[in-house]
SEKOLTI-622951 format. One record per residue: x, y, z of N, C-alpha, C in turn; residue number from 1; residue in one letter. Coordinates in steps of 0.001 Angstrom, whole numbers, plus 500000, padded with zeros to 6 digits. Atoms other than C-alpha are relative to their C-alpha. Layout:
N
     nX     nY     nZ    caX    caY    caZ     cX     cY     cZ num residuo
      X      Y      Z      X      Y      Z      X      Y      Z NUM       A
...
This chain:
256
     nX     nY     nZ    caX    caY    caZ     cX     cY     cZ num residuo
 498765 500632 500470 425951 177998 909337 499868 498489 500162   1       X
 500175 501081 500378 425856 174303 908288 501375 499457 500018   2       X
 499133 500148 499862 429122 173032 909521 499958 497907 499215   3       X
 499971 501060 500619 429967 169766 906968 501411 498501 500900   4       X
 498953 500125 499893 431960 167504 909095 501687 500813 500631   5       X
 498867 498797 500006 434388 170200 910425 501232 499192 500450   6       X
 498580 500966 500039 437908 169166 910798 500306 500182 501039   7       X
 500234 499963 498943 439078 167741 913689 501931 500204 500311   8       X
 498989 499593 499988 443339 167972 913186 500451 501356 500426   9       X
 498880 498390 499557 445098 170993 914578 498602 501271 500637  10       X
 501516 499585 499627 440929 172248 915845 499306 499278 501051  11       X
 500075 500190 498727 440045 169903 918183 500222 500164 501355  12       X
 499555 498977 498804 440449 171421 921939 500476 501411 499524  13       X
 499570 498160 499369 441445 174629 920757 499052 500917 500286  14       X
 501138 499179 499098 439498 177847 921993 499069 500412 498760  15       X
 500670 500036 500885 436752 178783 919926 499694 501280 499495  16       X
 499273 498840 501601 438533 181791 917993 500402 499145 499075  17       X
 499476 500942 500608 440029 178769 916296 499266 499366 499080  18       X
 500687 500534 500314 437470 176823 915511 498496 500348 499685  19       X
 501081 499550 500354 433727 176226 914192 499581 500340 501623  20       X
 500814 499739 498445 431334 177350 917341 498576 500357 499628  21       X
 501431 499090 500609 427946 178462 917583 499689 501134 500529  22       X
 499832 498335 499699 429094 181761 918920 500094 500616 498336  23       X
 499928 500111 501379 429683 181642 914857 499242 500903 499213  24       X
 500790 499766 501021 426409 182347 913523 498456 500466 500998  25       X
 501190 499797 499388 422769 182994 914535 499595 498180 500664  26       X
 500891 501208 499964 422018 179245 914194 501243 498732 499546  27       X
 499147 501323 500144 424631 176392 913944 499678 498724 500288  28       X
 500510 501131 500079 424104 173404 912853 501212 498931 499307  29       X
 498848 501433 500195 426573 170121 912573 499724 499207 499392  30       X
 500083 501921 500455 427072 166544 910786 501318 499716 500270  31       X
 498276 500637 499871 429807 164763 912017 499678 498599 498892  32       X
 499455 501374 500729 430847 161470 910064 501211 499529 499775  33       X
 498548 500548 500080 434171 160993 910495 501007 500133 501327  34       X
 499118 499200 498896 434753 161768 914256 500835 499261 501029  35       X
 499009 500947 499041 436672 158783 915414 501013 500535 500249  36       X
 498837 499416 500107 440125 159615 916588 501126 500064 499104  37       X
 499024 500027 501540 442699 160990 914308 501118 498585 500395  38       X
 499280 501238 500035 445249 158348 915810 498914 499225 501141  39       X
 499881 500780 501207 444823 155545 915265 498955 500133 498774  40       X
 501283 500449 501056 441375 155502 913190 500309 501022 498993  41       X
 500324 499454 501020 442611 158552 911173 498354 500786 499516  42       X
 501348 499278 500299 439159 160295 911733 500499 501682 499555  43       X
 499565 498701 500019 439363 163665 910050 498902 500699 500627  44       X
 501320 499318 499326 436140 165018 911819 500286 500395 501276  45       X
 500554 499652 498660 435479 166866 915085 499137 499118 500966  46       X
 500335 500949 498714 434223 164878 917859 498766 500895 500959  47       X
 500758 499225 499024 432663 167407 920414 498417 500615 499504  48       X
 501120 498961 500519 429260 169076 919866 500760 501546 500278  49       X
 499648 498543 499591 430133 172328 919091 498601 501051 499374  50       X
 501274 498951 500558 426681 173799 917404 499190 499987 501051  51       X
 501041 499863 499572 423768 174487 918168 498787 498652 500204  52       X
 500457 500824 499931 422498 171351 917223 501248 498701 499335  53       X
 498752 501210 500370 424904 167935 916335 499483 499048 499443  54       X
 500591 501250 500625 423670 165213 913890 501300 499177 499749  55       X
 498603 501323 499998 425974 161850 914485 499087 499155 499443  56       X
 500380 500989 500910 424496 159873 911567 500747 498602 500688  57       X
 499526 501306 499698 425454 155997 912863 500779 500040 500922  58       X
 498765 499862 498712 427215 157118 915501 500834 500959 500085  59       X
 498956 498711 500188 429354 159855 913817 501185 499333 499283  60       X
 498741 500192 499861 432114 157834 913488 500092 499109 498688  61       X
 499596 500912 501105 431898 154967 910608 498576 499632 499141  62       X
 501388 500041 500904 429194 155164 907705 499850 499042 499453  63       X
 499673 500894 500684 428094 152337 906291 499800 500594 498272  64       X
 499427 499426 501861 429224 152068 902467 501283 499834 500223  65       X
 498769 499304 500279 432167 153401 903544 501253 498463 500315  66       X
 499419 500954 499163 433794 149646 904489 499816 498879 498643  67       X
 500268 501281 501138 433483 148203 900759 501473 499974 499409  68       X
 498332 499735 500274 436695 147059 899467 500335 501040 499046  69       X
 499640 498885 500729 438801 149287 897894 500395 499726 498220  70       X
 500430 499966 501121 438598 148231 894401 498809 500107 499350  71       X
 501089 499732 500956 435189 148471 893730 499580 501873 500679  72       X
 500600 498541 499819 434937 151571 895513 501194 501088 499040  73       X
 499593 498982 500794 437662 153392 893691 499356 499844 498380  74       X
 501018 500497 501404 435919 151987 890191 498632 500375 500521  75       X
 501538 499353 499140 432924 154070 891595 499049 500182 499123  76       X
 501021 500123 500624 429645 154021 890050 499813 502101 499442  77       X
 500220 498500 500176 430198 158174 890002 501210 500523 498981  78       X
 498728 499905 501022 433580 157697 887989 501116 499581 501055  79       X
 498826 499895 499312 437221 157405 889168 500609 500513 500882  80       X
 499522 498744 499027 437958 160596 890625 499327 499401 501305  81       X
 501125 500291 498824 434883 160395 892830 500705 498691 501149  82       X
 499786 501005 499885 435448 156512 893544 501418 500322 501238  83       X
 498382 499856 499033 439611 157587 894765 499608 500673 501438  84       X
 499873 499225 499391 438549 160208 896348 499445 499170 501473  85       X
 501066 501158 499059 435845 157738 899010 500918 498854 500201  86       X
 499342 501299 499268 438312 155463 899424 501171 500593 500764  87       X
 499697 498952 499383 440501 158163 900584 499732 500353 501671  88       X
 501227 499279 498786 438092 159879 902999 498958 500412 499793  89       X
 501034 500588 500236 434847 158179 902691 498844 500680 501066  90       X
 500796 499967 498568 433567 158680 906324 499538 501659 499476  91       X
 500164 498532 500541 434223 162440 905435 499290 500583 499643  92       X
 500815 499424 501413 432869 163164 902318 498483 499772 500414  93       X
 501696 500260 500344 429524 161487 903219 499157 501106 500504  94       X
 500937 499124 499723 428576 164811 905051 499387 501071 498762  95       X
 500606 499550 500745 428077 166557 902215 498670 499311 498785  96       X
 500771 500823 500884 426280 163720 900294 498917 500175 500478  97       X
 500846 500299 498713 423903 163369 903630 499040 501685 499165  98       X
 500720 498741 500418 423126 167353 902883 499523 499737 498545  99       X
 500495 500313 501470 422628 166779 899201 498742 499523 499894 100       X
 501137 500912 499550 419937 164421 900073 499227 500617 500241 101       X
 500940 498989 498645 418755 166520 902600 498928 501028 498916 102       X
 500383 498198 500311 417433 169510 900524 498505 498794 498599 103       X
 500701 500988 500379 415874 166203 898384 498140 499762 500357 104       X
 500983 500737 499322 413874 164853 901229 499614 500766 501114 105       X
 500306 499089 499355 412391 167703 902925 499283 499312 501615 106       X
 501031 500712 499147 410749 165153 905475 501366 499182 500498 107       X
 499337 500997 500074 414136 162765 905452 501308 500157 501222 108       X
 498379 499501 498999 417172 162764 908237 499545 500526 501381 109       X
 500507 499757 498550 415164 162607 911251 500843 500042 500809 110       X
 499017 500261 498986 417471 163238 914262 499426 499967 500951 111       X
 500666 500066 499055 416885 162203 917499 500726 500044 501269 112       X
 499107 499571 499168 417937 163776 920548 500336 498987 501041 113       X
 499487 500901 499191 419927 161104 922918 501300 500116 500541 114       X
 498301 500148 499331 422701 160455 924937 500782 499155 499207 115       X
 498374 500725 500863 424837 158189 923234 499016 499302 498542 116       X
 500794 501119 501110 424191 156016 919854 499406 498943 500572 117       X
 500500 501118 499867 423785 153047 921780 498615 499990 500461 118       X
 500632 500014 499859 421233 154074 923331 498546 500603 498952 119       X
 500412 500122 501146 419738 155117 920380 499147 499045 499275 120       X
 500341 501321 501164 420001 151884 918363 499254 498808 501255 121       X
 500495 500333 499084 418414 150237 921459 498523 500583 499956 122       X
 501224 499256 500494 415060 152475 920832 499838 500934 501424 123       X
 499918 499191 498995 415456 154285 924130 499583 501542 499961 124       X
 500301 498502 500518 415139 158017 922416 499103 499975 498984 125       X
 501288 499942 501020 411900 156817 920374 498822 499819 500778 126       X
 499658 499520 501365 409651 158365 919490 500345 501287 499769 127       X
 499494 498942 499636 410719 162002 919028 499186 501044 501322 128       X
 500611 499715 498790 409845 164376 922343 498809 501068 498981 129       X
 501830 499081 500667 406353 166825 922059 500670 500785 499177 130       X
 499766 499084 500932 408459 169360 920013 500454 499603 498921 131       X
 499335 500505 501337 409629 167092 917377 501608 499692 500228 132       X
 498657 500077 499915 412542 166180 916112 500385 500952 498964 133       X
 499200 498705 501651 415221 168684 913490 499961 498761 498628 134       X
 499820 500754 500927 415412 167212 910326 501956 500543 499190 135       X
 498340 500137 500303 419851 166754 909320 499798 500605 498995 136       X
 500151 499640 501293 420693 168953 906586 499727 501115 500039 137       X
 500475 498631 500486 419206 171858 904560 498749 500208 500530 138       X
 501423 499254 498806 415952 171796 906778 500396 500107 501354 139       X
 499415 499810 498516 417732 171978 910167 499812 501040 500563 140       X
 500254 498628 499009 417268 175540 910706 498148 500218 500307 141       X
 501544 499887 499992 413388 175005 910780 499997 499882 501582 142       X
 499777 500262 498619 414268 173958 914196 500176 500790 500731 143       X
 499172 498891 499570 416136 176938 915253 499140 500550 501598 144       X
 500627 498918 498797 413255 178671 917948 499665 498620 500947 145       X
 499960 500824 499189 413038 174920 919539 500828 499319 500952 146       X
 499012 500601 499370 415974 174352 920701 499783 500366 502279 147       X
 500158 499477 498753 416084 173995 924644 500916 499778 501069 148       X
 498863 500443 498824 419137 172685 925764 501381 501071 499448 149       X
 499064 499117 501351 422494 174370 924917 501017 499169 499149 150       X
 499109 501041 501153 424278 171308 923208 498708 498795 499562 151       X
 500727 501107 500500 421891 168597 921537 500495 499248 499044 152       X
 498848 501021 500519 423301 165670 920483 498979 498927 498984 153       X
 500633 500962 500669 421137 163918 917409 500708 499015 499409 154       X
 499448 501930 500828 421614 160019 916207 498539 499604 499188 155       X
 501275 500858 501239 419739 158555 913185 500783 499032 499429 156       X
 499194 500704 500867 420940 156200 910724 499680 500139 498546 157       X
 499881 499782 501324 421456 156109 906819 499845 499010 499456 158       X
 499494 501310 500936 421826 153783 903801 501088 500351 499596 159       X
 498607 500588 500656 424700 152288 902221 500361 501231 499137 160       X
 499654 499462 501364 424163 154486 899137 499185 500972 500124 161       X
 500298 498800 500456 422509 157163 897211 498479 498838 500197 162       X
 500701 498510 499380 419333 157815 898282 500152 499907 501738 163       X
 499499 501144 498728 420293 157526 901787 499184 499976 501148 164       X
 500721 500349 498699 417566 158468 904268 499248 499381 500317 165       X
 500873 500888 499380 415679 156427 906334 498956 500574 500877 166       X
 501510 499793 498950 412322 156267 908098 500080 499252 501216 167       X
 500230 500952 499214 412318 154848 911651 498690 499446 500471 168       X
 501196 500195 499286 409655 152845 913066 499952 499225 501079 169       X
 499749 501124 498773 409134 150507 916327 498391 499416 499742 170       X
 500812 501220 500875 407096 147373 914767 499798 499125 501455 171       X
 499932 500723 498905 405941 145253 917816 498696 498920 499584 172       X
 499972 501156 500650 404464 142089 917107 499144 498902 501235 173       X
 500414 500850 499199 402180 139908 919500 499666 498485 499213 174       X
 500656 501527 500863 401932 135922 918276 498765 499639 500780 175       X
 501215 501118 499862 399086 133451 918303 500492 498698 499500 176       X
 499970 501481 500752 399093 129779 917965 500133 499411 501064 177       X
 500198 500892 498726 399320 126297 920064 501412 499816 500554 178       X
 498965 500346 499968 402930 125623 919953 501172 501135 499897 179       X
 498491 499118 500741 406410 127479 920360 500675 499307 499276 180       X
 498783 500056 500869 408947 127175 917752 501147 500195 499647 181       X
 499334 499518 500851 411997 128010 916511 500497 500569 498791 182       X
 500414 499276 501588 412686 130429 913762 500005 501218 500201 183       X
 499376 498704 499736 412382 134009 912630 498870 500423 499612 184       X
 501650 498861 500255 409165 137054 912119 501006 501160 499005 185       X
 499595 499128 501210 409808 139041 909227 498193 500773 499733 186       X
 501076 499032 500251 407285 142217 908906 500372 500874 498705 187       X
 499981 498765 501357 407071 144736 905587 498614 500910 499988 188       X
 501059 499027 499727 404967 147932 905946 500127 500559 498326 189       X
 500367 499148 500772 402945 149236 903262 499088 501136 500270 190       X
 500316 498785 500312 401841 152619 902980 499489 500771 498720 191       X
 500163 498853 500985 400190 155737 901055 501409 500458 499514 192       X
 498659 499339 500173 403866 156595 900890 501041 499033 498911 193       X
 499314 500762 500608 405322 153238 899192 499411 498368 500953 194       X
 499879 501210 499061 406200 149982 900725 501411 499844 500057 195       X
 497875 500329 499827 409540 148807 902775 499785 498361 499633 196       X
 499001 501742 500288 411588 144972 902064 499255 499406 501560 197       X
 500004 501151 498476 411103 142606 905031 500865 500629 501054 198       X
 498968 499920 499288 412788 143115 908105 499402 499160 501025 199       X
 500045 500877 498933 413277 140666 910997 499789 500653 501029 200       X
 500397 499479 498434 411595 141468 914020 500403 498685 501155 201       X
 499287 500363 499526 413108 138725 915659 500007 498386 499648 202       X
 500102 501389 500569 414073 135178 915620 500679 499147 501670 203       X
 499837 501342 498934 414874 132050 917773 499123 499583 500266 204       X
 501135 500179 499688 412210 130768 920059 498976 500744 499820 205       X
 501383 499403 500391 408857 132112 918969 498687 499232 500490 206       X
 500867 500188 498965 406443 131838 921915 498507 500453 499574 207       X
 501657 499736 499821 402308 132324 921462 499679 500787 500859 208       X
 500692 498939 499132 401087 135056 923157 500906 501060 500676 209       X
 498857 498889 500302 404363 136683 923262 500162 500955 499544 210       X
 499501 499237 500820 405470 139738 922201 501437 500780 499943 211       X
 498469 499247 500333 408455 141310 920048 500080 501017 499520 212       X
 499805 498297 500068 409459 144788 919590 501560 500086 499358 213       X
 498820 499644 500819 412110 145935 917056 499635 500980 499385 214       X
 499759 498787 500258 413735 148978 915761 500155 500166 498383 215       X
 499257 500399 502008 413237 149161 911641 500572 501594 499461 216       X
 499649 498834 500538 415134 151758 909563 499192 499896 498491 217       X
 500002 499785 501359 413368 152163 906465 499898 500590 498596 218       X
 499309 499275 500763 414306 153221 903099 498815 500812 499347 219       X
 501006 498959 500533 410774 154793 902317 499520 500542 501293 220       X
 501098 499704 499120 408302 157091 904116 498589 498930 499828 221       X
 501177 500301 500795 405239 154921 903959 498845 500766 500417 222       X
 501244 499182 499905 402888 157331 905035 499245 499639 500905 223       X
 500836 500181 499318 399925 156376 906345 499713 498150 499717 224       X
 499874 500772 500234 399923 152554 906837 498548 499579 499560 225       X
 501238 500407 500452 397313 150522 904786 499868 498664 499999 226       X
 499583 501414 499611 398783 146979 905411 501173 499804 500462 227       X
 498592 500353 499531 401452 145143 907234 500026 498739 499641 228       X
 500309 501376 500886 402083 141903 905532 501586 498752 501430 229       X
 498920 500521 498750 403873 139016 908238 500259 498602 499680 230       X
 498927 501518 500320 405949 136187 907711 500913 499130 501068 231       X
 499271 500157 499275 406987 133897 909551 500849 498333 499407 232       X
 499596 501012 500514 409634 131036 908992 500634 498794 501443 233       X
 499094 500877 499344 410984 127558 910908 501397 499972 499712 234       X
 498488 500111 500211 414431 127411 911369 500448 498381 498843 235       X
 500174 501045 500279 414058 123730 910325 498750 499309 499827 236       X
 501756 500682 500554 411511 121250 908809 499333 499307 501139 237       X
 500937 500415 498849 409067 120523 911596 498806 498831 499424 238       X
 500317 501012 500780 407553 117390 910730 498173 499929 500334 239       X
 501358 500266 499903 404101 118435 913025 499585 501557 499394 240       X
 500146 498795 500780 403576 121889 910787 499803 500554 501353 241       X
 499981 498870 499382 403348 124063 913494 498828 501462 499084 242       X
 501230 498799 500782 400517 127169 912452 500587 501303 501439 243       X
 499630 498549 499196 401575 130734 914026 498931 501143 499338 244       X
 500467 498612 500512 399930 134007 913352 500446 501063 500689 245       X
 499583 498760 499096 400120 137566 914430 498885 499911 500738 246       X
 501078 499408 499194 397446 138484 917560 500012 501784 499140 247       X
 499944 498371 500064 398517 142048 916838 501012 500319 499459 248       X
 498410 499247 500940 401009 144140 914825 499698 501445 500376 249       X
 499757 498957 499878 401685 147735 916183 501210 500621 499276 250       X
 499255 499077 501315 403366 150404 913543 499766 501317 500744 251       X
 499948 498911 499241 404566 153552 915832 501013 500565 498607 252       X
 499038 499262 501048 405966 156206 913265 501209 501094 500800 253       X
 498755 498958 498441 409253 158274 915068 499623 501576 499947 254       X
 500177 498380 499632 407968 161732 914181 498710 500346 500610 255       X
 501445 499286 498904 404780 161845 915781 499046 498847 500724 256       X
């Protein structure tokens, strides 16, 4: 049973004749996305882990997308209806989109078992433990004979839009050169799989023989890496050019 979001009004705390459970089914499996509280935030979602397994996409609670004003989102790229409906109950709806995806990207919607999001988005629960991680969605029950706790609480993150899953990686970054600087490191991984955009691995002072470690989400698998291409910029025009390089670039992939 693939619980979408389950509703969290007049179901939350009650006993679990009431509600979803994973006394339910053989194999229960969750997406929350809307599980802030009904007052004030108006979350219509469930909150608690109640499966077997729990995927809190961004936290559970607020998707991004879902925070674009409300005229271009009811003028929705899917029509009107659609459009009303997401401006409505956006957070909501996205669990079924998430699954939609899912059945897509047989590889896509990595979850990763942690205690809270923050610690999460912090890289603390990377990279997944020796048994893997579930994949959110219509491959979730692949998981089913691994489970080892009796509540597991997965956090990943999404995109804005349609196609929405992401690849994590932890990009770490050693410089070279004579001089620190000010400014920012921008890395892009290519792969057998594609290639991702830039992302900032960090910025401000940028020390020589230093190293930086950041958490990228990105919107392809690239597979097996075949280059990492590195950029780096001054905040301002430095009048003695300054020369930086990478020493080293490490590319850890989160599923294995």
């Amino acid at each position: 049973l693939s619980g979408l979001d389950p509703a969290q009004p007049y179901f939350q705390g009650t006993p679990i004749e009431v509600r979803l459970d994973k006394s339910d089914a053989d194999f229960v499996d969750i997406i929350h996305t809307d599980s802030a509280p009904t007052i004030p935030n108006l979350g219509f979602g469930i909150s608690p882990a109640i499966g077997h397994i729990d995927f809190y996409p961004n936290g559970g609670e607020q998707m991004p997308g879902c925070g674009k004003n409300p005229v271009s989102q009811i003028v929705d790229l899917d029509g009107i209806w659609e459009g009303t409906r997401d401006f409505v109950a956006c957070n909501h709806l996205r669990s079924y989109k998430y699954y939609s995806d899912s059945i897509l990207y047989p590889d896509g919607f990595l979850g990763y078992p942690c205690a809270s999001y923050d610690l999460f988005q912090s890289g603390s629960c990377f990279p997944c433990p020796e048994e893997g991680c579930p994949n959110m969605g219509h491959y979730a029950d692949k998981f089913k004979d691994k489970i080892k706790k009796n509540f597991l609480k997965l956090y990943l993150n999404t995109g804005e839009a349609r196609d929405f899953p992401l690849w994590r990686y932890k990009v770490t970054v050693t410089l070279s050169g004579r001089s620190k600087v000010k400014g920012y490191v921008n890395v892009a991984l290519y792969g057998s799989g594609g290639n991702t955009k830039q992302f900032q691995i960090t910025k401000g002072t940028l020390k020589p023989d230093n190293t930086y470690t950041a958490y990228i989400d990105a919107e392809v698998n690239v597979g097996k890496v075949t280059k990492v291409k590195f950029l780096w910029n001054n905040n301002w025009i430095n009048p003695t050019f300054p020369k930086l390089g990478a020493a080293t670039i490490t590319v850890e992939a989160g599923q294995n």
